[in-house]
Residue, then its C-alpha position, 0 to 999 in steps of 0.5 A: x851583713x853586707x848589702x852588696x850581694x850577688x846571687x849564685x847556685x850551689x848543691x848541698x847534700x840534701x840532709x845538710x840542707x834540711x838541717x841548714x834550713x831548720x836552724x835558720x828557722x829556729x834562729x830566725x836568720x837567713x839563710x844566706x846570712x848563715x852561709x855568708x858568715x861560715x864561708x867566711x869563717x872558714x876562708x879565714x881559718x885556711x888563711x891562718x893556717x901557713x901564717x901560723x905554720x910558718x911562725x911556728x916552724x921560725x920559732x923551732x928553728x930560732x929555739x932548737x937547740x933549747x928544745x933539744x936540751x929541754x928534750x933530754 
């Protein structure tokens, strides 16, 4: 992970941080780490999403009279 980290305070339901904690126990891996890698991840996804979103609808426009005939 990146050694440029900055600390910060955040609230978790209390049973996802029970669990949170476990897995990070049983992996042995921080917890930090853990959160550091799924925000990420899911910064990532929301990023992809209109890129995907738009590509996909580019592509209906480019194509809609084949869709339409493959539709009959």
């Amino acid at each position: 992970m990146s050694t440029d980290l900055e600390k910060f305070s955040s609230q978790m339901d209390a049973k996802v941080l029970a669990e949170l904690r476990a897995y990070a126990k049983t992996n042995n891996k921080r917890i930090a780490d853990i959160l550091s890698e799924a925000v990420s991840s899911h910064l990532q996804q929301v990023r992809l999403r209109p890129a995907f979103r738009s590509a996909v609808d580019l592509v209906i426009e480019e194509n809609s009279e084949l869709l339409e005939r493959l539709a009959k």
